[in-house]
C-alpha angles and dihedrals in degrees: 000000000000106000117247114271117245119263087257098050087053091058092050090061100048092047089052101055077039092064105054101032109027104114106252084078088060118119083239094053096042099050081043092063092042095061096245100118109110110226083251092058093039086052093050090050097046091049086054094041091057092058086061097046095050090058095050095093094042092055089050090046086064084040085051097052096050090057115111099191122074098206084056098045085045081052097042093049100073086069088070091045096051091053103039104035132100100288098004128122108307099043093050097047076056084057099049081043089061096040084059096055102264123129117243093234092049094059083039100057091040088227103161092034103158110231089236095048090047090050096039085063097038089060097048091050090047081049089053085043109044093031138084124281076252099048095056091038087054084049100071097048088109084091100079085068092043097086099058084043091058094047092055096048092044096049085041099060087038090058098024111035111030097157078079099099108239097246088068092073106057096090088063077046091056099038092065101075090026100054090044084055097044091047087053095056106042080050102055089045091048087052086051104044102037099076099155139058094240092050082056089051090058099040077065101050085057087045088057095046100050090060092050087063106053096042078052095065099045085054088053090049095042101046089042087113127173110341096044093079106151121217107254111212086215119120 
């Protein structure tokens, strides 16, 4: 039997796949921080993405469930707050929604859901359901790289796309510190949990998938094409 990687060894790896799949090196990303998204193809983005949003704390909630220790699920918890509370995520993501020209009950209603983009978040909330407690916990690990990410796309609309109000932004604002804490966290219980070679292994294979989430539903925005046009609130 191969002996565990050190803690270490097990983040190079991450960082590694990390590197050259993670989604801020996808074409959509890229032509997004270079300021060559038309307001069409932002709004079409921003309406996905929020599928995606609005199933985050859904997806914690069965993580949640599948979590022995009371100080971790206290911990754990606050996911789901800071998602489903009164200015938390997915209000805010309604907000930026608004600032880009899309009406609230459109996002609301998910009217315009791209069939990709549906059965790329079914499947990650079927991963957090059907998986170890480590698995969706490794999952989640994208979200050491979510901060930077943050920072680029935030200094990008600012720059590129000033017709977005400023108050959408402010969930990329927010997601900067809370993405690096949650990152921290997931981090130090998927050190802890993960004792043999084979449980890193794993920790590796939900990494993976959870890119390929995410790059699956940019493929999904980005190929959309004539026919996906989405109902700009703008007059």
């Amino acid at each position: 039997m191969k002996p565990p990687w050190t803690p270490h060894e097990l983040e190079t790896r991450l960082r590694a796949h990390a590197a050259e799949h993670y989604h801020h090196r996808h074409p959509f990303n890229l032509r997004m921080h270079d300021g060559l998204l038309s307001p069409e193809e932002l709004r079409r983005w921003v309406l996905n993405r929020f599928h995606y949003q609005r199933h985050i704390p859904i997806k914690d909630a069965l993580v949640l469930s599948k979590l022995d220790d009371r100080e971790v699920r206290r911990s754990w918890i606050r996911r789901v707050h800071d998602h489903d509370d009164q200015d938390g995520g997915i209000d805010r993501w309604l907000r930026l929604g608004e600032a880009a020209g899309l009406d609230r009950m459109l996002l609301l209603s998910g009217e315009g859901v791209l069939p990709a983009v549906r059965f790329s978040v079914e499947g990650y909330v079927n991963f957090c359901r059907n998986g170890t407690a480590l698995q969706a916990v490794a999952s989640s690990l994208t979200e050491l790289f979510a901060p930077d990410l943050m920072v680029t796309r935030i200094a990008a609309w600012e720059r590129h796309y000033p017709w977005i109000e400023p108050e959408g932004l402010r969930y990329f604002q927010g997601r900067v510190s809370q993405g690096r804490r949650d990152a921290d966290e997931a981090l130090a219980l998927v050190h802890r949990w993960a004792e043999t070679r084979r449980d890193q292994e794993r920790v590796l294979e939900a990494f993976a998938f959870k890119c390929d989430v995410l790059w699956t539903l940019l493929d999904a925005v980005d190929h959309a094409g004539i026919g996906h046009e989405v109902q700009s609130d703008v007059r």
